[in-house]
One Martini backbone bead per residue (centre of mass of N, CA, C, O) as a GRO file, in nm:
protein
  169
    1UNK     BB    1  12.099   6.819  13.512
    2UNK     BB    2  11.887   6.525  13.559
    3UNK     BB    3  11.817   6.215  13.463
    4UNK     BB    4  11.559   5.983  13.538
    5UNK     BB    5  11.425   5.655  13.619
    6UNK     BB    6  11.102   5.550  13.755
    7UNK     BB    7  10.901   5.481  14.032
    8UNK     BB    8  10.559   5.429  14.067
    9UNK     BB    9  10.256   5.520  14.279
   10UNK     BB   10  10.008   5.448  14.419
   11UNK     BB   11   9.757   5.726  14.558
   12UNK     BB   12   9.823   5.586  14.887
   13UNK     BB   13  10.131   5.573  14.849
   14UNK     BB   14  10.161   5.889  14.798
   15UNK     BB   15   9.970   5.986  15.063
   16UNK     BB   16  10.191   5.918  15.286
   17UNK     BB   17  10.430   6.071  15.160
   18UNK     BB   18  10.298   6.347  15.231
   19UNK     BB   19  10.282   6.320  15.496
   20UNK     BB   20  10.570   6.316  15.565
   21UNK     BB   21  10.636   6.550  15.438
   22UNK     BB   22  10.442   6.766  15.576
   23UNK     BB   23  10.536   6.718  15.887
   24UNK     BB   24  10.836   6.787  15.818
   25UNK     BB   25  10.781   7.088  15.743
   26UNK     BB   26  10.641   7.179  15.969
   27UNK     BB   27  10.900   7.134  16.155
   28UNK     BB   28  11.169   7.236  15.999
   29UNK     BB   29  11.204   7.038  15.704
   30UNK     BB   30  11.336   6.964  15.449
   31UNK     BB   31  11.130   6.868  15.202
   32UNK     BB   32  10.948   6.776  14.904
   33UNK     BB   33  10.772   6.995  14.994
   34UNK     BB   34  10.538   7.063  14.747
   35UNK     BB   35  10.739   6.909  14.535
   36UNK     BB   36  10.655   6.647  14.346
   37UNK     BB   37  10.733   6.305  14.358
   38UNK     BB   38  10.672   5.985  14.454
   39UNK     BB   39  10.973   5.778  14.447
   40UNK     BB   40  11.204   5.547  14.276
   41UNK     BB   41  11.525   5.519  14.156
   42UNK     BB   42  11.711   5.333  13.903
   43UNK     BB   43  11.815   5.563  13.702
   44UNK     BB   44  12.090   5.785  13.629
   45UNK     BB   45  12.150   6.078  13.453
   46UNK     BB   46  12.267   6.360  13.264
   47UNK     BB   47  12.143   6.210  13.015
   48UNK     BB   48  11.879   6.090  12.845
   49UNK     BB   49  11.673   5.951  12.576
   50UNK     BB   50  11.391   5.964  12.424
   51UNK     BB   51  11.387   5.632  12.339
   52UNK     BB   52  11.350   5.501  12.654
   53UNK     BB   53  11.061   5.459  12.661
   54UNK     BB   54  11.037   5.287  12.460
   55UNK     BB   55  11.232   5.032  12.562
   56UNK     BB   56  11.047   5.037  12.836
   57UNK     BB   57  10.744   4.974  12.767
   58UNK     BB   58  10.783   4.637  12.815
   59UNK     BB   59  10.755   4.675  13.146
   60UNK     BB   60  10.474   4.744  13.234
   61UNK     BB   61  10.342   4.470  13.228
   62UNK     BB   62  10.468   4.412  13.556
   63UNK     BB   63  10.267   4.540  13.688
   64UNK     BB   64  10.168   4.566  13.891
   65UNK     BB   65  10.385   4.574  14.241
   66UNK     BB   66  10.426   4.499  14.537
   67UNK     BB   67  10.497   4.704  14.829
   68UNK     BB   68  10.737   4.823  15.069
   69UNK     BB   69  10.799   5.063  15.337
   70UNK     BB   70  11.030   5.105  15.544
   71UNK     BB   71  11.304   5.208  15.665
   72UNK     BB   72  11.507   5.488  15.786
   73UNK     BB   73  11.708   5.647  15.607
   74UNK     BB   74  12.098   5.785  15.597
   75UNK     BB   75  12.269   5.998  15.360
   76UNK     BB   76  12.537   6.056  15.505
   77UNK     BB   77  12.658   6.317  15.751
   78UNK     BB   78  12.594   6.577  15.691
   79UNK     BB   79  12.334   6.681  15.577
   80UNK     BB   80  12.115   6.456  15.528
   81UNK     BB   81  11.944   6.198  15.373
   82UNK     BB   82  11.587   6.134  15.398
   83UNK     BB   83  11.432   5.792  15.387
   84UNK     BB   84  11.279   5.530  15.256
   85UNK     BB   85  11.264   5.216  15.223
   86UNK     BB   86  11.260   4.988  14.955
   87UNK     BB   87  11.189   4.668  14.937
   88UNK     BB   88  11.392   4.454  14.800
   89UNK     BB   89  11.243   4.235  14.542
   90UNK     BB   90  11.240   4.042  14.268
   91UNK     BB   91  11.082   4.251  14.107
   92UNK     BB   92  11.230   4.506  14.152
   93UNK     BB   93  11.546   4.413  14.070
   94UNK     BB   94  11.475   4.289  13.797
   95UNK     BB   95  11.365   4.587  13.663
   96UNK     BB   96  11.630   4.774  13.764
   97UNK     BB   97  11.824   4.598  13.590
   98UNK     BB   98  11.636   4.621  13.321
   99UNK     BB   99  11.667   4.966  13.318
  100UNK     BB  100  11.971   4.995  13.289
  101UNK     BB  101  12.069   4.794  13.063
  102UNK     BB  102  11.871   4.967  12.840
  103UNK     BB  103  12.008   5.273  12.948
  104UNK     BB  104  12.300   5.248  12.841
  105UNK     BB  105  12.304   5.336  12.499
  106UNK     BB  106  12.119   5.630  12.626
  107UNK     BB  107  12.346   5.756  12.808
  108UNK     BB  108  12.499   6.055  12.912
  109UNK     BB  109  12.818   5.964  12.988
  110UNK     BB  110  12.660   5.796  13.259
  111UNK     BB  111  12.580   5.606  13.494
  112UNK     BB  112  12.530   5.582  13.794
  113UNK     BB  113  12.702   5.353  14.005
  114UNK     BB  114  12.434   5.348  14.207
  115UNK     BB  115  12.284   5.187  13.988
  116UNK     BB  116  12.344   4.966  13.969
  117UNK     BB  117  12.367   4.647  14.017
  118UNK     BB  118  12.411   4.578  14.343
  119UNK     BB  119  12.423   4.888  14.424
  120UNK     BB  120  12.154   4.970  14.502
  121UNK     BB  121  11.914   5.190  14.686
  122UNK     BB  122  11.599   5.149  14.751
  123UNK     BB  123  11.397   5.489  14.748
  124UNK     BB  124  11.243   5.749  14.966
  125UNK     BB  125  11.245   6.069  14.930
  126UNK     BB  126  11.223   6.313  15.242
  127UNK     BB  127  11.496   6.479  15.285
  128UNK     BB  128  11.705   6.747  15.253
  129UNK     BB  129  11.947   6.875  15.444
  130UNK     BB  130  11.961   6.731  15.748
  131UNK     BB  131  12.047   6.845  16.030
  132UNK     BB  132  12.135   6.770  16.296
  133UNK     BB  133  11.950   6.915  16.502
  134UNK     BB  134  11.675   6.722  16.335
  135UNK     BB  135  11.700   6.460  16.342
  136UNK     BB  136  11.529   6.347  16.570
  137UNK     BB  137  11.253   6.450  16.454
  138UNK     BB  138  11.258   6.333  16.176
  139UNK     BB  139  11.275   6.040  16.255
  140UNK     BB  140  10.981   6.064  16.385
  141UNK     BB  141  10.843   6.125  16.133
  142UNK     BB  142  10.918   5.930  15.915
  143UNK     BB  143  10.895   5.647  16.115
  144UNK     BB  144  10.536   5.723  16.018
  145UNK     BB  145  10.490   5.470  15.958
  146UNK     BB  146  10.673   5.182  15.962
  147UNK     BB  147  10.464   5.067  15.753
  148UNK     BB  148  10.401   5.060  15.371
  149UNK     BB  149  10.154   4.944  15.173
  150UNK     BB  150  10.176   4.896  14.820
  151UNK     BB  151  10.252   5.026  14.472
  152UNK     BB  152  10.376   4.967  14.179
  153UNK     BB  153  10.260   5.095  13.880
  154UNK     BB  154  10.536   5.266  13.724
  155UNK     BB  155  10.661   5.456  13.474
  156UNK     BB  156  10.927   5.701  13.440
  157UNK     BB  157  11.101   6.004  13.286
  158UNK     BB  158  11.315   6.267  13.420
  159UNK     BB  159  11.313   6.556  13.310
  160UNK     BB  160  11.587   6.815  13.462
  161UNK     BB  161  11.588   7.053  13.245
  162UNK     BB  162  11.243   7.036  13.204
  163UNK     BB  163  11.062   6.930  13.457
  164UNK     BB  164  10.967   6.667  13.348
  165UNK     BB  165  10.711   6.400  13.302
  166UNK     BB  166  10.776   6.067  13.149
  167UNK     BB  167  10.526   5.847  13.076
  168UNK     BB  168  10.568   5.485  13.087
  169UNK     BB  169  10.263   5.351  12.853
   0.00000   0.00000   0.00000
């Protein structure tokens, strides 16, 4: 499994994520419903270790931050991941490059690529592996509301070998 650092929103837009998690299950697509929690991936690898709580914790000042969720992203060629754009903001940006240069010296054996400073292409994943045949369905429900207005809260770190959430703050 992987580690990864993410950021986390407050409870109205995170209930906005689950409606349309919700929507895509009803529908018959594979959606983050009803595990997980609505995020947004800063950087990821093989391992974080956890001494990166401590070395972020000084980022949490940084919070809340308004965010917006825009448009309707598909990452993938067939059976894509489906996505809504979390608008890239300068303080967005700011935090998302100083949390992977924190956690280069702690992860192993690098972070992935796409998590890189200029790399990154920040989102909230709404549903893994949606077939081409459900595709125009998905995107009718994921694309509403057009638009969502929210907070991102704070970090946490992912740790996928043992399923836990380590919030940091």
């Amino acid at each position: 499994m992987v580690h990864s650092v993410e950021l986390v929103f407050d409870a109205d837009t995170e209930a906005a994520v689950r409606h349309i998690w919700d929507g895509l299950r009803d529908a018959g697509i594979p959606s983050q419903a009803p595990s997980g929690r609505p995020h947004a991936t800063l950087t990821v690898a093989q391992h974080i270790d956890a001494a990166a709580d401590a070395v972020l914790r000084p980022l949490t000042d940084r919070f809340p931050i308004p965010c917006q969720l825009g448009a309707t992203l598909i990452f993938g060629r067939s059976a894509g991941v489906l996505a809504r754009l979390l608008v890239p903001s300068p303080a967005l940006l700011d935090v998302q490059a100083e949390v992977y240069r924190a956690c280069l010296p702690l992860v192993s054996p690098a972070a992935l690529p796409h998590t890189e400073p200029g790399q990154w292409t920040p989102h909230v994943t709404l549903a893994r592996r949606v077939a081409p045949a459900k595709l125009a369905a998905a995107l009718r429900i994921a694309g509403r509301p057009a638009e969502i207005v929210g907070t991102v809260v704070g970090l946490r770190h992912w740790d996928g070998d043992k399923k836990a959430e380590h919030p940091i703050g």
